[in-house]
Gaussian input, Z-matrix of N, CA and C with variables (Angstrom, degrees):
# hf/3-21g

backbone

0 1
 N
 C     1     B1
 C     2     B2     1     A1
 N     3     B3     2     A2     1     D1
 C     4     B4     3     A3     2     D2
 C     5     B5     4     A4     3     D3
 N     6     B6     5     A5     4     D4
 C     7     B7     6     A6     5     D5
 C     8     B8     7     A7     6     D6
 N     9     B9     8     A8     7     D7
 C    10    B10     9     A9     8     D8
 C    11    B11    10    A10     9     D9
 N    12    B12    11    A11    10    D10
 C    13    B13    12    A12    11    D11
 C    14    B14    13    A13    12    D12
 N    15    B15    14    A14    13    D13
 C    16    B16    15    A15    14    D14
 C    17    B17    16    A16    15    D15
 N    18    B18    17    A17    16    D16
 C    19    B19    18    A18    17    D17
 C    20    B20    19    A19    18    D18
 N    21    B21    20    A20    19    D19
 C    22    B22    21    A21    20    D20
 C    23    B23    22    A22    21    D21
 N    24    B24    23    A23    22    D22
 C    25    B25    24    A24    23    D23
 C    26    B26    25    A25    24    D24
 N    27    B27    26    A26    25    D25
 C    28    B28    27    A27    26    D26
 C    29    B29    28    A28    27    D27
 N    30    B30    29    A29    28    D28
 C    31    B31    30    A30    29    D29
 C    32    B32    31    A31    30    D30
 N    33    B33    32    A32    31    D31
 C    34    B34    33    A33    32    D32
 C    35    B35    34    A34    33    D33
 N    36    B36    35    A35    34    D34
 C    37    B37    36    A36    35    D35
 C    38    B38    37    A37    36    D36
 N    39    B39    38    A38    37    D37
 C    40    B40    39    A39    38    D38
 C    41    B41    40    A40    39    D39
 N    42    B42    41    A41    40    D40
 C    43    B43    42    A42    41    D41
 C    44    B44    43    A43    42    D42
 N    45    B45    44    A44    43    D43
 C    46    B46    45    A45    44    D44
 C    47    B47    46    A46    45    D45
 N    48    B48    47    A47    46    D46
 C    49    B49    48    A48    47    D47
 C    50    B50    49    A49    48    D48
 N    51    B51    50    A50    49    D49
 C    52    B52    51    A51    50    D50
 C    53    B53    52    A52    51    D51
 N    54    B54    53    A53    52    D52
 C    55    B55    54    A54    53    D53
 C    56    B56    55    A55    54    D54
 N    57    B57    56    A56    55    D55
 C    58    B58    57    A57    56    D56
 C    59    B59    58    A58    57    D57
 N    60    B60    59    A59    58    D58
 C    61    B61    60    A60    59    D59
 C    62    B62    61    A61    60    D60
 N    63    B63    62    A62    61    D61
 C    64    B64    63    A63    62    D62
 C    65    B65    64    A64    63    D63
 N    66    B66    65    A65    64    D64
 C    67    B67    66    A66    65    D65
 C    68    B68    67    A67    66    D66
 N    69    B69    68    A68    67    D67
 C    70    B70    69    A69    68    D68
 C    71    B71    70    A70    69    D69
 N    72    B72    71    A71    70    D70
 C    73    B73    72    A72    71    D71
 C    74    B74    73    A73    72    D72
 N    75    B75    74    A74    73    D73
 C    76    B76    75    A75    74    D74
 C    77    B77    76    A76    75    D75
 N    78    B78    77    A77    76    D76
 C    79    B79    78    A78    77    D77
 C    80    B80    79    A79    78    D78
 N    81    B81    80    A80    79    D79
 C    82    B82    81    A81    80    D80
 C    83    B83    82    A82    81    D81
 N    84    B84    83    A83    82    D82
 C    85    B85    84    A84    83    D83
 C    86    B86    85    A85    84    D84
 N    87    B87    86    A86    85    D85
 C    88    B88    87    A87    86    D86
 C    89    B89    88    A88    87    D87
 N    90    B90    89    A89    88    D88
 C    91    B91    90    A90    89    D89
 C    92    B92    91    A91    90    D90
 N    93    B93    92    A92    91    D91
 C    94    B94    93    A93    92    D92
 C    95    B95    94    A94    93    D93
 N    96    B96    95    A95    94    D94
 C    97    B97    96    A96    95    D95
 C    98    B98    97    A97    96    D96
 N    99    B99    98    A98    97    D97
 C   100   B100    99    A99    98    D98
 C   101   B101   100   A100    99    D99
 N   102   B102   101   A101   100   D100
 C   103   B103   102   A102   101   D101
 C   104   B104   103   A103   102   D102
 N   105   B105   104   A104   103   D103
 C   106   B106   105   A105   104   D104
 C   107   B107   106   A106   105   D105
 N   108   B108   107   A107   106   D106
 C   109   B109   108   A108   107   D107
 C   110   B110   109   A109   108   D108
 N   111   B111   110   A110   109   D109
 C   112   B112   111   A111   110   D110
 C   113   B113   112   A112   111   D111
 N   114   B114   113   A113   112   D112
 C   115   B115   114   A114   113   D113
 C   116   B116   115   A115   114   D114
 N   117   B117   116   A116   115   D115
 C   118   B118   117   A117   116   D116
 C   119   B119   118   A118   117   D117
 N   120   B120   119   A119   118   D118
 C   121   B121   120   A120   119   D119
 C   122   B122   121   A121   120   D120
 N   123   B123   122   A122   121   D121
 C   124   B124   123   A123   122   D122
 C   125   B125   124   A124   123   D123
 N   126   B126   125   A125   124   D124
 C   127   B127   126   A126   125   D125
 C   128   B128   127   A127   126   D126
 N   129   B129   128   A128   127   D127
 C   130   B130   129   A129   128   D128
 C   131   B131   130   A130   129   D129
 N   132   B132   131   A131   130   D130
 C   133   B133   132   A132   131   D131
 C   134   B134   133   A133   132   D132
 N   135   B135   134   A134   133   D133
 C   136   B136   135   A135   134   D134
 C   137   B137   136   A136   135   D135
 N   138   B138   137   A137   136   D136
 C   139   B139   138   A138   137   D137
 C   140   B140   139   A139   138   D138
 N   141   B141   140   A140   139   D139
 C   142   B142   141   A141   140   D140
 C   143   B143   142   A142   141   D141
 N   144   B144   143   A143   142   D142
 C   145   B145   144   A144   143   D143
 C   146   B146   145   A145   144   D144
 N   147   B147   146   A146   145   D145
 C   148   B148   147   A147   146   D146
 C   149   B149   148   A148   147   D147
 N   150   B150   149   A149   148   D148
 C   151   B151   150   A150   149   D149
 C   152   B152   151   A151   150   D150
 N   153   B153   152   A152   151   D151
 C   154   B154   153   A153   152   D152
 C   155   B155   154   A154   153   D153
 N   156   B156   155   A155   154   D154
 C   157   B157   156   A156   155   D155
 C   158   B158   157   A157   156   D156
 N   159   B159   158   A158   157   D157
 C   160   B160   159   A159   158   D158
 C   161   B161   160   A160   159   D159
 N   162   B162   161   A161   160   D160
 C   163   B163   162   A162   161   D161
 C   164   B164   163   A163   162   D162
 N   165   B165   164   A164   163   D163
 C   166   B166   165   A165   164   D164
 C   167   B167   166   A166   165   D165
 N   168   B168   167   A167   166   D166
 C   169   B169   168   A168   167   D167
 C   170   B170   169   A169   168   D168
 N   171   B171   170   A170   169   D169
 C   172   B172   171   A171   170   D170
 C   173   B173   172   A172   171   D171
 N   174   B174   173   A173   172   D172
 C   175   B175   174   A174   173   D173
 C   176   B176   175   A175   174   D174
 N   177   B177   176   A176   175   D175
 C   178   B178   177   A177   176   D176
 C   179   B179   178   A178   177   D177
 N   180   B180   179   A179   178   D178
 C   181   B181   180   A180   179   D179
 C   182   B182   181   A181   180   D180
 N   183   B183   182   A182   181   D181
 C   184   B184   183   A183   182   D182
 C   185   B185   184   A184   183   D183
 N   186   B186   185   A185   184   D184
 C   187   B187   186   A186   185   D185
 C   188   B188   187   A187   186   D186
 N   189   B189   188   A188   187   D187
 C   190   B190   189   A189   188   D188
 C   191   B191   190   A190   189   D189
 N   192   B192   191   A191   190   D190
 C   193   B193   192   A192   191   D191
 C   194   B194   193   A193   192   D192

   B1=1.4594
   B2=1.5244
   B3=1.1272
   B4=1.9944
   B5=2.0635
   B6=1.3905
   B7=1.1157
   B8=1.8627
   B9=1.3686
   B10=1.5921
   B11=1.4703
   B12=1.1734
   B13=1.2274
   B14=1.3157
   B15=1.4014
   B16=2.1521
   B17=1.1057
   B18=1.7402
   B19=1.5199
   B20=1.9378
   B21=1.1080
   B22=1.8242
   B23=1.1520
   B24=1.6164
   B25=1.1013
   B26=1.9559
   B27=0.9376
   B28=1.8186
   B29=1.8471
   B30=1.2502
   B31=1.5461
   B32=1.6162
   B33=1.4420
   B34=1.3737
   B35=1.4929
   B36=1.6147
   B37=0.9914
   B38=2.0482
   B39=1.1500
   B40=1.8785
   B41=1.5001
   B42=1.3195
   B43=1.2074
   B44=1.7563
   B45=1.3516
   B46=1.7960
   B47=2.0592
   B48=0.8959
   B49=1.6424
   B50=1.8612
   B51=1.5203
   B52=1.9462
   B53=1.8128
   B54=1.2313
   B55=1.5715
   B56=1.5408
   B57=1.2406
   B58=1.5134
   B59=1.4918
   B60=1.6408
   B61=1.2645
   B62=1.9087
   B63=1.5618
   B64=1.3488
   B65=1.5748
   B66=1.0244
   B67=1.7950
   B68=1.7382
   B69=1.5563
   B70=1.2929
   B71=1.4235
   B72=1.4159
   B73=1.4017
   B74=1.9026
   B75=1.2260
   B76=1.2835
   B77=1.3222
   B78=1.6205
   B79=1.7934
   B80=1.6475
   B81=1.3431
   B82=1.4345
   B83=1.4308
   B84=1.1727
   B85=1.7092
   B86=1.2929
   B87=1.1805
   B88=1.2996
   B89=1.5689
   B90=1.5357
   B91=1.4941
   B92=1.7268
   B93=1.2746
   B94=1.5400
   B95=1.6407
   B96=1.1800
   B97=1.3234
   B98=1.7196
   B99=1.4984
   B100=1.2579
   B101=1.2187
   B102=1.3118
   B103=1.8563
   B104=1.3537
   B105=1.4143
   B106=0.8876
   B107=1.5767
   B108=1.2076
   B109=1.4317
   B110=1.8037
   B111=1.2709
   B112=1.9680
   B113=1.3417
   B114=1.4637
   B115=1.4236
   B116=1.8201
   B117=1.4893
   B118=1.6513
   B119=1.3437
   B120=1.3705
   B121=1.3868
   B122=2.0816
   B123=1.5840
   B124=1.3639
   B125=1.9224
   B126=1.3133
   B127=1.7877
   B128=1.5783
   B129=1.4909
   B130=1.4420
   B131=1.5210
   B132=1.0145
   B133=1.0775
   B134=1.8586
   B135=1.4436
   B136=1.4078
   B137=1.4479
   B138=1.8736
   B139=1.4370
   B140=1.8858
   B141=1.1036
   B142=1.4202
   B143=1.5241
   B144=1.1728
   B145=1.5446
   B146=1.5980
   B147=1.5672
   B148=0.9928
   B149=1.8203
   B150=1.2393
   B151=1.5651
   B152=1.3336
   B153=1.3612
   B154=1.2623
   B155=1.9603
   B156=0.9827
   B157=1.8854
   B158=1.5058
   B159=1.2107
   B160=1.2405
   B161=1.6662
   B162=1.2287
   B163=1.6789
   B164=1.4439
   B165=1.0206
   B166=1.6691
   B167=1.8024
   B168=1.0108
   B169=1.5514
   B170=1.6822
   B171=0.8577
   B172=1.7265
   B173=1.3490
   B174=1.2794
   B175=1.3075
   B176=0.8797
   B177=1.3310
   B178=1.8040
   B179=1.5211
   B180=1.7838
   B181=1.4609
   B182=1.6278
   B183=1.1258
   B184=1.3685
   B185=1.7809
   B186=1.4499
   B187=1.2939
   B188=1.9503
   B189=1.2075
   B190=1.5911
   B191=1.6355
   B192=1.0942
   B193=1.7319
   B194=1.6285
   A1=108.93
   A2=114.40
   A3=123.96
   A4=81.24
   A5=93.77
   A6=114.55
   A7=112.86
   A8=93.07
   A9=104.09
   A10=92.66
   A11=154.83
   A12=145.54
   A13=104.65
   A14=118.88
   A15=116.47
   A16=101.04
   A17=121.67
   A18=101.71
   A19=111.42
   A20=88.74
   A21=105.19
   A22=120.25
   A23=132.09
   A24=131.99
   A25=98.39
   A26=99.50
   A27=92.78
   A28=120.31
   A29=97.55
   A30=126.94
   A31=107.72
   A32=106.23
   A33=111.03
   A34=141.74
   A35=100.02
   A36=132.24
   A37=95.47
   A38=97.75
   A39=113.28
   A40=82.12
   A41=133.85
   A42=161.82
   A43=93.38
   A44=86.45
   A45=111.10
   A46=93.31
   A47=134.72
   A48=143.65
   A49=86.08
   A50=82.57
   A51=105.57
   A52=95.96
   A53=112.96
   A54=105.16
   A55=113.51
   A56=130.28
   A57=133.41
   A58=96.41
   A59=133.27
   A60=136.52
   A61=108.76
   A62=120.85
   A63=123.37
   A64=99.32
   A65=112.18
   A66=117.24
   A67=98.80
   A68=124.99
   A69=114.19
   A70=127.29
   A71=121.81
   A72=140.40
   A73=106.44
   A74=111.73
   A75=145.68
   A76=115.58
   A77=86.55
   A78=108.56
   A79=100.02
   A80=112.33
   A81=96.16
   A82=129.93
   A83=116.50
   A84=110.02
   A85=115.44
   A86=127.39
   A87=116.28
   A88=123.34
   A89=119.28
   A90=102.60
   A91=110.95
   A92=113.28
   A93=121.75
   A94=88.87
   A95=134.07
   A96=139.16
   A97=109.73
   A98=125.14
   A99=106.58
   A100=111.68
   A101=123.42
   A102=103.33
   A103=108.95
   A104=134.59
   A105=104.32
   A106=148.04
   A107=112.07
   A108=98.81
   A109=99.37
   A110=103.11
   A111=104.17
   A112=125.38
   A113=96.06
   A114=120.13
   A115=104.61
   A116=97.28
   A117=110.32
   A118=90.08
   A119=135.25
   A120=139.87
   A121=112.23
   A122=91.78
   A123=86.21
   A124=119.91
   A125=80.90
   A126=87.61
   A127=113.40
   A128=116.11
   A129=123.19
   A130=100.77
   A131=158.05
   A132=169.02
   A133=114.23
   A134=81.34
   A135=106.41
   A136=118.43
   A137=102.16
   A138=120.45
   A139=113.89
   A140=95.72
   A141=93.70
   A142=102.73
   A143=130.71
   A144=133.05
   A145=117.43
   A146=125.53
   A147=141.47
   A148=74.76
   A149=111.18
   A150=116.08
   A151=134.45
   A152=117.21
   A153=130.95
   A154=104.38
   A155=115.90
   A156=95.70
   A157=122.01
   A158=115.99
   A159=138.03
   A160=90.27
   A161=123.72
   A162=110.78
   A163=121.68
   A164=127.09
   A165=132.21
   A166=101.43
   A167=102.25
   A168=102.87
   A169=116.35
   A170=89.62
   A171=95.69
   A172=120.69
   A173=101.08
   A174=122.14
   A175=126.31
   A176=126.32
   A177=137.00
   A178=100.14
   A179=125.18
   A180=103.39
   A181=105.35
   A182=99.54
   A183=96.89
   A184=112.57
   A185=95.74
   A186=133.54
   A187=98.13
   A188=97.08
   A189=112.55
   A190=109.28
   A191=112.31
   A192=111.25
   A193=132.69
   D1=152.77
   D2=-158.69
   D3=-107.46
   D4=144.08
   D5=156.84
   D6=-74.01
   D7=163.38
   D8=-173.16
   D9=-63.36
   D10=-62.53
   D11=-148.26
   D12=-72.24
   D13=-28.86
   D14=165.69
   D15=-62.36
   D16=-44.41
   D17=-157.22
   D18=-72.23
   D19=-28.16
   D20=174.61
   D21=-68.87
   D22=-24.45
   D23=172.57
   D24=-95.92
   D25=-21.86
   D26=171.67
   D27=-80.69
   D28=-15.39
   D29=171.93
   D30=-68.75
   D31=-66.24
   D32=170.35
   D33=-40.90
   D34=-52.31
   D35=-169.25
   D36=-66.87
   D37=-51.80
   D38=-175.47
   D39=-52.48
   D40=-71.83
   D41=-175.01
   D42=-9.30
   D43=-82.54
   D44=-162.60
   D45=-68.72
   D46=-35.08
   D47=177.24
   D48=-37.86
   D49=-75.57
   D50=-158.32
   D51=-49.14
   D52=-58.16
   D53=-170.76
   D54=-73.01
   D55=9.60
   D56=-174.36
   D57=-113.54
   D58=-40.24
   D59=173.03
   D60=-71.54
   D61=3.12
   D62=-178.87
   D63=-131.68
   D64=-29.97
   D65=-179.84
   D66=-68.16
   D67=-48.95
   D68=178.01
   D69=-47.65
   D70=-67.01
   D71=149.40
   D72=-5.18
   D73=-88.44
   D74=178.13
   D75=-11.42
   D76=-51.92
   D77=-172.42
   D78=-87.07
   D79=-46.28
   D80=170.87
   D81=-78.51
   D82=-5.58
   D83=149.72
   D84=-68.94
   D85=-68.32
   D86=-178.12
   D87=-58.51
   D88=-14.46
   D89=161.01
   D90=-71.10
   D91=-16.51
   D92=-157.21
   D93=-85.61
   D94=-50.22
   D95=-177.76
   D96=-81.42
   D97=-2.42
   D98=155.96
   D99=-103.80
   D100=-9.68
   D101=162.75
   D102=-77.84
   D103=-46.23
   D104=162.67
   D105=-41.57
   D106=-26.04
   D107=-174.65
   D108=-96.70
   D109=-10.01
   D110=157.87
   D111=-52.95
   D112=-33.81
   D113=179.56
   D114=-64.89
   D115=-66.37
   D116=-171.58
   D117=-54.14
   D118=-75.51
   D119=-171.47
   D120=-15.44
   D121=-44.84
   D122=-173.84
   D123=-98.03
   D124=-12.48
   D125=164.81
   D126=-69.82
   D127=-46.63
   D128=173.08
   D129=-65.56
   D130=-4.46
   D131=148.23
   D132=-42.10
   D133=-72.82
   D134=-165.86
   D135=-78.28
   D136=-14.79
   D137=166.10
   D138=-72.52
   D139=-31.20
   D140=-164.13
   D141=-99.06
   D142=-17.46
   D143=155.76
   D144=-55.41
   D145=-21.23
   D146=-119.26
   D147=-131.90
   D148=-82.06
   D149=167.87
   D150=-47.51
   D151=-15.12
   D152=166.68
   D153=-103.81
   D154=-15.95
   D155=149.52
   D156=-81.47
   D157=-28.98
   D158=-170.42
   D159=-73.85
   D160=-64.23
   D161=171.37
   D162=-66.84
   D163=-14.11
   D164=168.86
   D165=-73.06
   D166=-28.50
   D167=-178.49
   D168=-89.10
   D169=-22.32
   D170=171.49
   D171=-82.69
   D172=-37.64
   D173=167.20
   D174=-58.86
   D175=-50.61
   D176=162.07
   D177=-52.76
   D178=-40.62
   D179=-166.68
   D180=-83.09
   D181=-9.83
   D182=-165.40
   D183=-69.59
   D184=-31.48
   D185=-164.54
   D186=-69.63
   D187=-43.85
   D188=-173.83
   D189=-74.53
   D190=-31.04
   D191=162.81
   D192=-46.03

């Protein structure tokens, strides 16, 4: 039979196993979901550059009437 201080360091050890087999995962979703939204970031980007020529241009025709 293990003294309390085996069973606590065998506790731990399970401990640190379980959160290192969920900490891996974890981290690679969230790197996976911040490029993505780097990604979105620059589409919304590129949308609204896109809509603001598109109103400069209307604007000029509008202007030309």
């Amino acid at each position: 039979m293990g003294s309390l201080a085996d069973l606590i360091l065998a506790g731990m050890a399970g401990g640190l196993a379980v959160f290192s087999l969920l900490a891996v995962p974890l981290l690679f979703w969230l790197h996976r979901l911040s490029v993505q939204m780097q990604a979105q970031s620059k589409e919304v980007e590129h949308m609204r550059r896109t809509m603001d020529q598109i109103t400069r241009v209307m604007m000029e025709v509008r202007h030309e009437r």
